[in-house]
C-alpha positions in Angstrom: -1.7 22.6 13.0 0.3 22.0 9.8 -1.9 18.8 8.7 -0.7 19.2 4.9 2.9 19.1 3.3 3.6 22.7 1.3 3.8 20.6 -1.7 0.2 19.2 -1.6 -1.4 22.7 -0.3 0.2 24.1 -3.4 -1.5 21.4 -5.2 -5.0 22.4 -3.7 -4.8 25.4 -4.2 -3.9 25.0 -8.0 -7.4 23.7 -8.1 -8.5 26.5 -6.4 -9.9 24.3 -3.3 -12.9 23.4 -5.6 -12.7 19.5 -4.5 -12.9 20.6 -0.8 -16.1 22.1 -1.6 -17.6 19.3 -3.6 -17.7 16.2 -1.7 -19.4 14.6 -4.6 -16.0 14.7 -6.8 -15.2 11.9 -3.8 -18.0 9.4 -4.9 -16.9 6.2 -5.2 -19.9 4.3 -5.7 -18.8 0.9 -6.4 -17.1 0.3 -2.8 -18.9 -2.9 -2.2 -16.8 -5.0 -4.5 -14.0 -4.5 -2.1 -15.6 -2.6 1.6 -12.4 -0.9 2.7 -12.7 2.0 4.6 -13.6 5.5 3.4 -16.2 3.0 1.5 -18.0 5.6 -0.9 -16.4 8.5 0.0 -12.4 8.7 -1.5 -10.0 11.8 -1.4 -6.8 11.7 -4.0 -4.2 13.6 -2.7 -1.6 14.4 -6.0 2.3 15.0 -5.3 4.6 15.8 -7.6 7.9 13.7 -6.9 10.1 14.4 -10.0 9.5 17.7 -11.3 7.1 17.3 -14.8 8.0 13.6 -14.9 6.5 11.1 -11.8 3.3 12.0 -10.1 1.8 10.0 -6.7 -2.0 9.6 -6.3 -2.9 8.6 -2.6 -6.0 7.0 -1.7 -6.7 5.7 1.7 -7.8 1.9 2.6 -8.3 0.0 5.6 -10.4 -1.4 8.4 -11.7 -0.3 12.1 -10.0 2.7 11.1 -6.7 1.2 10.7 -6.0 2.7 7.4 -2.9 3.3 5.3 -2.2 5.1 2.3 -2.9 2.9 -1.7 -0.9 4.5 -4.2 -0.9 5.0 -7.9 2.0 6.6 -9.4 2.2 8.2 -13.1 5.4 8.6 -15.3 5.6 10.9 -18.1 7.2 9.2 -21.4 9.6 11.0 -23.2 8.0 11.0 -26.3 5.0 11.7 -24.7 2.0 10.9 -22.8 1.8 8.6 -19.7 2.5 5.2 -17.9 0.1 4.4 -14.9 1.5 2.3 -12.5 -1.6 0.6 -10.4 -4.7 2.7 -10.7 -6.3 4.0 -7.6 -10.3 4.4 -7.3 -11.3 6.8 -10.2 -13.4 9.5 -8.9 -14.2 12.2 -10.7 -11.5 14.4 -7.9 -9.2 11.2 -9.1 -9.7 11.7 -12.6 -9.8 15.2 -12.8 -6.1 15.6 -11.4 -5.1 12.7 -14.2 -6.5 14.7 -16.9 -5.0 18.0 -15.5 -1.3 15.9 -16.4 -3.0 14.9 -19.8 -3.2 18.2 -21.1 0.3 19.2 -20.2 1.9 15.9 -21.3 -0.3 14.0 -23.3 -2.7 11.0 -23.1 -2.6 7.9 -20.4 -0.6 5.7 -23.4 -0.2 2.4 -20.8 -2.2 1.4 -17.7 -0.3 -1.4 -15.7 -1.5 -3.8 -12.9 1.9 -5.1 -10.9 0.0 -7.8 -9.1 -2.0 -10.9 -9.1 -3.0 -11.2 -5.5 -4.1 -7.8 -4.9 -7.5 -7.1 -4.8 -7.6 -3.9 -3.3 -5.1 -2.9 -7.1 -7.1 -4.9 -9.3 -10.7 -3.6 -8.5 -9.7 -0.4 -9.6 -8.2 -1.2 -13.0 -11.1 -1.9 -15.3 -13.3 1.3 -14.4 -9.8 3.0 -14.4 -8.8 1.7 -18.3 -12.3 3.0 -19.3 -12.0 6.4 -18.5 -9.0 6.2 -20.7 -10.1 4.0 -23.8 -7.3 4.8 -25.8 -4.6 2.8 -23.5 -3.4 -0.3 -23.1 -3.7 -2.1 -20.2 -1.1 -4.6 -19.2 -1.2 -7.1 -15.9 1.2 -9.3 -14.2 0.6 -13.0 -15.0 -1.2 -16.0 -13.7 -4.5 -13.1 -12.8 -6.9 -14.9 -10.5 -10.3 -14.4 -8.6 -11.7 -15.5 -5.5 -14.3 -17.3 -4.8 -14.7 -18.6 -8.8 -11.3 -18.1 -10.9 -13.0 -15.7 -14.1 -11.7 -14.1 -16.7 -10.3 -10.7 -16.8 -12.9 -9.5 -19.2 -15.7 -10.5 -16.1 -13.9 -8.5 -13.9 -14.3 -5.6 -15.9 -11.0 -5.4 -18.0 -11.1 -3.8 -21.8 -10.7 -7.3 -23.5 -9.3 -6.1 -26.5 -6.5 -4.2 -24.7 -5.6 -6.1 -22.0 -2.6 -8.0 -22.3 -0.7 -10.2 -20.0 3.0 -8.7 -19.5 6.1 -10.3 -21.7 8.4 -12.2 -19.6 11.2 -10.4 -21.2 10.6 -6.6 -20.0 12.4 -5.8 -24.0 9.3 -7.0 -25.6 7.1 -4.4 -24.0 6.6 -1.2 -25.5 8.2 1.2 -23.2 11.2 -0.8 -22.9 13.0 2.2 -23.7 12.5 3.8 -20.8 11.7 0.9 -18.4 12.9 -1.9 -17.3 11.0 -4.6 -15.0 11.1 -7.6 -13.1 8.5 -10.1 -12.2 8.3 -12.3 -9.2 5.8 -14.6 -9.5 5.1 -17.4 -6.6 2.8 -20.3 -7.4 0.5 -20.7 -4.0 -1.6 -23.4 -5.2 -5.2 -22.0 -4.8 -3.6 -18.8 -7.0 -0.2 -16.5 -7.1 1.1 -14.1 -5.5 3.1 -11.8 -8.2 4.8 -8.4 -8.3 6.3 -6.5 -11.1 9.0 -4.1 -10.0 9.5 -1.4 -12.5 12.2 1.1 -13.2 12.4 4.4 -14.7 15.6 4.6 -16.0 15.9 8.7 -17.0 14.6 9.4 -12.9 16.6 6.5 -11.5 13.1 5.4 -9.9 11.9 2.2 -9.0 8.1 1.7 -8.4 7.2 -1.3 -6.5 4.1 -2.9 -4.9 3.8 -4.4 -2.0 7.0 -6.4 -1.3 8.9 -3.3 -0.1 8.2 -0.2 2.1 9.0 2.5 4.8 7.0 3.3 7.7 7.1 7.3 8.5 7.3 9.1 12.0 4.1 11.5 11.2 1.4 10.4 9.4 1.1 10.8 5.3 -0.6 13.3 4.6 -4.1 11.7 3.0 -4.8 10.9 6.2 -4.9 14.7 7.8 -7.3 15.3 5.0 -9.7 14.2 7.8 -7.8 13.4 11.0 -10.5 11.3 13.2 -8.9 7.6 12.4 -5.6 9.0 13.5 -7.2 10.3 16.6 -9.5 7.5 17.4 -6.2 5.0 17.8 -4.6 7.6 20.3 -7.0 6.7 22.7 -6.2 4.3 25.6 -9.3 3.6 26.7 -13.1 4.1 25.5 -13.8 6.9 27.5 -10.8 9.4 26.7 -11.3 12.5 24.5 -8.8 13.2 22.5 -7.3 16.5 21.9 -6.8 17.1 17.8 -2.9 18.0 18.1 0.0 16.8 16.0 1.5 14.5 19.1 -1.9 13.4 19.2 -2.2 12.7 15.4 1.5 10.9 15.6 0.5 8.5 17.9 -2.5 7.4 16.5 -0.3 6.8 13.3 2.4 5.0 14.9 -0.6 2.7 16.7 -2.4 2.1 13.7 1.3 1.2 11.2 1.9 -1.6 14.5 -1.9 -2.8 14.0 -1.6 -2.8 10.1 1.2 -4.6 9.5 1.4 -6.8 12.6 -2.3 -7.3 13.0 -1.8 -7.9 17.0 1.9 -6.2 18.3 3.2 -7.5 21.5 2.6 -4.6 23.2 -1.5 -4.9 22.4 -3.7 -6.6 25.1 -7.2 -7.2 23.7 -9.6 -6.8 26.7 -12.4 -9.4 26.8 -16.1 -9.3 25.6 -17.8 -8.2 28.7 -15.0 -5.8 29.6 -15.6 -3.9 26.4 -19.1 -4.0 26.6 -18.9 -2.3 30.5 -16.1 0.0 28.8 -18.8 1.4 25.8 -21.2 1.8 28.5 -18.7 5.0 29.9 -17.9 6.4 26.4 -18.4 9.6 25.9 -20.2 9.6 22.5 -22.1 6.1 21.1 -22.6 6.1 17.3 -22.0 4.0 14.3 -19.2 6.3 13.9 -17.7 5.7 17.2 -18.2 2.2 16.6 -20.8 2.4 19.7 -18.2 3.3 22.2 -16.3 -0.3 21.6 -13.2 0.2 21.9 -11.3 -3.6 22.8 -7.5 -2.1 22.5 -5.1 -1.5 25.4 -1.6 -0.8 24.5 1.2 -1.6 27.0 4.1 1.2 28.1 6.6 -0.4 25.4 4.3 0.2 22.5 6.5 3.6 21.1 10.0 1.2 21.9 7.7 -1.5 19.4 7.2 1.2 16.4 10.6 2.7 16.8 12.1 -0.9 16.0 9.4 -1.6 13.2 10.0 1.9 11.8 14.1 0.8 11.9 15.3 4.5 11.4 13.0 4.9 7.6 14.9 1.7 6.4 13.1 -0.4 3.5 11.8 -3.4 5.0 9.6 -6.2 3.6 5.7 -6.3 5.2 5.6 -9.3 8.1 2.8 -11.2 6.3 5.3 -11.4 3.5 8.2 -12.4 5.4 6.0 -15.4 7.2 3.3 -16.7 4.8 4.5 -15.5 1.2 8.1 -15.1 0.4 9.3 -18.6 2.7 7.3 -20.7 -0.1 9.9 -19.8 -3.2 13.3 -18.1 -1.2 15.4 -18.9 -4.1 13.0 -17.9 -6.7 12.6 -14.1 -4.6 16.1 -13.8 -4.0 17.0 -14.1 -7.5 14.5 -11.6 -8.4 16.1 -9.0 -5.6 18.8 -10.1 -7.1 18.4 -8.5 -10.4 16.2 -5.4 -9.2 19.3 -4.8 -7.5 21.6 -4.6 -10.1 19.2 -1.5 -11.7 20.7 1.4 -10.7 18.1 3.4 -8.8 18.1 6.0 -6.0 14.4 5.9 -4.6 12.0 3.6 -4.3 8.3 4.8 -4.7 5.6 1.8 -3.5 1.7 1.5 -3.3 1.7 1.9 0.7 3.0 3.9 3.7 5.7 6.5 2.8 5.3 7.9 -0.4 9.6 7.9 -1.4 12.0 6.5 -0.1 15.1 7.3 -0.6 17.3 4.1 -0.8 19.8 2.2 -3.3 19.9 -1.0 -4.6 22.1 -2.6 -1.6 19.5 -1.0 1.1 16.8 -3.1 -1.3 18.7 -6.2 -1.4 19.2 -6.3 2.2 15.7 -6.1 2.9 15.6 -9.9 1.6 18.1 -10.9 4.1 15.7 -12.5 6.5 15.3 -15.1 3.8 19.2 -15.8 4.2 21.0 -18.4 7.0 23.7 -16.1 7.2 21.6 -12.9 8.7 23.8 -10.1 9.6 21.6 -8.2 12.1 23.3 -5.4 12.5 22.9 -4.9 8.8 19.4 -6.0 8.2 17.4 -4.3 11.5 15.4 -7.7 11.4 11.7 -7.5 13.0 11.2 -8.1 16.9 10.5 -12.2 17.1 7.6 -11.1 19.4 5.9 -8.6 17.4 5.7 -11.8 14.4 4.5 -14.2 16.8 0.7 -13.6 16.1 0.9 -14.0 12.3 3.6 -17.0 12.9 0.4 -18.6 15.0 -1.5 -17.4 11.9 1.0 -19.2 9.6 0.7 -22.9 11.8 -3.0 -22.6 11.6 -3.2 -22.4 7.9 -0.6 -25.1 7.3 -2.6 -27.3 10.2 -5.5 -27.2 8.2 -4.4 -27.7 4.9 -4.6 -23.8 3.3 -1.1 -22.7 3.3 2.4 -25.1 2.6 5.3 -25.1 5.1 7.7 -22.4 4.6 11.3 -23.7 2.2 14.6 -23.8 4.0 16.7 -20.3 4.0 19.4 -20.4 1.7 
């Protein structure tokens, strides 16, 4: 089987294969802080998306082997040297691939972290800025920690070059090149925030979180090593699963319903003892197999469930978003999609699932539609009501109990 794009074997074997052979270039060895699957072990898979100008850096994260590509994309400046737009884990594979772009285009000039709320971006940015000690190191305001609130410098951040982002994207020193946008939603107990960023020369926009597109195959950091894809093809605890590409597919398509919906419609969890007299019939029983538990049964309709999520590769915003997030400031967001979409951009590169996508600023605007009265569904491809129902439930019990505020009327 084909499991890697010609793009990224030509990156491989650039290097000469010499990270396949040294699994100690993977070493992440600080995993604990956030314990995301691969834990210690983390493969960066480079791509070159505009020739000698933007570079992606894929990482995998997840859990119960539902994982999904983390991203960290790099823009040459034209003066020279680089921009770093959310750092990934910086392994010595990571950083060796950074430095390779270093010595072609110059040093790592500005490190920037686009969010507030996510931990998975932000864990990564302190031991990122030190292998780099020249740069400067800008975050998106209102930073905050769970459980204690502590300064950046505590969390590992170069205090003396770490700077909160100006409101006014002119102020900041690549405004030649760039411009950005920051949403920023008070939540109460902390922020959610997200700095959309444009490259102006590529027509590029980098984003987050609050946009992205959900592939037919799976990316390709996640054929590196192909047993989480093949472990969600499974219907039941006992099937072996042949390693093919329809195979692989599937288990892709299963695990983008489970990752952004948490529980799809078309996922029955079978009860305690049932799973327990299930593992009992598995074929293989080890921590790796999870002990032969495998709780999942997916209904017939599952592939007519990922074809609508998927919407034909259209940009959509992430259900937890559109239910717990966005609903608390609607005018505040769409005012901010508002003025991303007057940038004049022709692909969208963000920190999860498909690596580009190629969409304009009216495709990016729409995706906010759901936050509007007047929803044209034949425009917008909205979600399937029944696949949100599970974090809608999620969404009543928060606001039951105090955590989370009722969502603000559409507009």
């Amino acid at each position: 089987m084909n499991s890697l794009g010609s793009q990224s074997r030509v990156e491989l074997q650039d290097r000469g294969m010499s990270s396949l052979n040294n699994p100690k270039d993977w070493s992440w060895p600080f995993w604990a802080a956030v314990p995301l699957y691969p834990y210690g072990r983390r493969r960066t898979l480079r791509k070159e998306i505009v020739q000698d100008t933007i570079w992606t850096f894929d990482q995998l994260h997840g859990i119960l082997y539902t994982i999904v590509p983390i991203r960290m994309t790099i823009v040459k400046l034209s003066a020279g040297g680089l921009l770093v737009y959310a750092p990934v884990a910086p392994t010595t594979e990571c950083i060796r691939l950074v430095n390779e772009l270093v010595a072609k285009h110059g040093e790592v000039k500005y490190i920037l972290l686009p969010t507030s709320s996510g931990l998975e971006h932000k864990v990564f940015v302190g031991p990122f800025a030190r292998r780099f000690p020249q740069a400067q190191v800008f975050v998106a305001p209102h930073q905050w920690s769970f459980p204690f609130n502590l300064p950046l410098s505590w969390l590992g951040f170069p205090q003396k070059r770490t700077q909160e982002l100006p409101e006014d994207s002119s102020l900041a020193p690549f405004a030649l090149e760039f411009d950005y946008a920051i949403l920023d939603i008070d939540l109460g107990r902390g922020s959610f925030a997200e700095v959309a960023l444009f490259h102006k020369r590529s027509r590029t926009l980098l984003v987050t979180d609050s946009i992205l597109s959900v592939p037919v195959d799976p990316p390709e950091i996640l054929q590196l090593d192909p047993y989480p894809l093949l472990f969600h093809a499974r219907d039941n605890a006992w099937e072996t699963i042949e390693d093919n590409e329809d195979n692989r597919r599937k288990g892709w398509q299963r695990i983008s319903l489970f990752a952004l919906y948490f529980r799809p419609s078309a996922l029955e969890v079978a009860s305690i003892g049932q799973m327990f007299r299930d593992a009992l019939k598995a074929p293989q029983r080890s921590l790796k197999t999870y002990f032969g538990l495998f709780p999942f049964r997916w209904q017939e309709n599952w592939k007519q469930a990922f074809d609508a999520l998927r919407g034909q590769g259209r940009p959509f915003v992430a259900p937890i978003l559109q239910i717990l997030i966005l609903p608390q400031a609607p005018s505040q967001v769409l005012n901010w999609a508002d003025t991303v979409a007057n940038w004049d951009f022709q692909q969208i590169i963000p920190c999860h699932f498909d690596a580009l996508i190629k969409a304009n600023p009216r495709q990016f605007r729409q995706a906010f539609a759901f936050m509007e009265k007047n929803l044209s569904s034949s425009e917008s491809q909205p979600l399937l009501e029944e696949d949100l129902k599970f974090i809608q439930e999620l969404e009543a019990g928060l606001v039951k109990r105090g955590i989370a505020t009722p969502a603000k009327d559409k507009l």
